[in-house]
N, C-alpha and C positions, 0 to 999 in steps of 0.2 A: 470473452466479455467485452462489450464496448457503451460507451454511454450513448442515450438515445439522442439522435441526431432534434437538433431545435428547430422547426420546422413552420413556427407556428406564424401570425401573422404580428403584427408591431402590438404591443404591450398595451396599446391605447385602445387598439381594437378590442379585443378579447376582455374579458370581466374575468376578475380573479377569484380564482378557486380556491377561497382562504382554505379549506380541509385539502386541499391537494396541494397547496404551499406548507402547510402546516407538517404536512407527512414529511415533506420530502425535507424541508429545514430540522427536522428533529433525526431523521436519518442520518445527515448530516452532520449533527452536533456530536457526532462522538468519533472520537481522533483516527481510531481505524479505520472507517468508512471515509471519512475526508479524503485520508489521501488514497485508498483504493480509487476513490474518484477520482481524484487530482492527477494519479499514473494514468486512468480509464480515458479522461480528457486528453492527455496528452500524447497517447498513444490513437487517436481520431478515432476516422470512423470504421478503419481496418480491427481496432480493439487490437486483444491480445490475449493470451491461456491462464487460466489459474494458475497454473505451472509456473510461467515467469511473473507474476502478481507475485507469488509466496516465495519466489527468490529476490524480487528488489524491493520487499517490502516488510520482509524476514518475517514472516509470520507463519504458524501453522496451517496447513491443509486446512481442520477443520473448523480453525479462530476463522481464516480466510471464505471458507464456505458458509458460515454464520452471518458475518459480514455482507458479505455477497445477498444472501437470501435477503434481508433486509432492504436493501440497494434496489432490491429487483422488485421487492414489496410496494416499496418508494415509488416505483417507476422510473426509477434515475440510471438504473439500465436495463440491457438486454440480453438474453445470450442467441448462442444459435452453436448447433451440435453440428458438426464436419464430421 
């Protein structure tokens, strides 16, 4: 899992897509996905496995894949299967 890279052009350009802020800030707003993110970001654009998610974040497999599903609902990341 990694978070999607920001790609997009200056903030000024672009018109904001209140329903696609709206999604992703309420995604957000709940403490498990936060810091899933906040590992996801800091771990760049390499990401990183559910597997060490659910060890330095101590949470279960499938609290963690609930979580997850959401995030990716959001669009606030991606995966990609190796």
């Amino acid at each position: 899992m990694k978070p999607i890279p920001a790609h997009a052009p200056s903030p000024s350009a672009v018109p904001l897509d209140e329903p696609v802020v709206v999604r992703a800030l309420a995604a957000l707003a709940q403490d498990v996905r936060l810091r899933v993110f906040r590992v996801l970001v800091a771990a760049g654009a390499d990401g990183t496995t559910p597997s060490k998610l659910c060890a330095c974040l101590e949470v279960a497999p499938t609290t963690l894949s609930f979580h997850l599903k959401e995030l990716v609902n959001a669009g606030l990341v991606g995966q990609e299967r190796e």
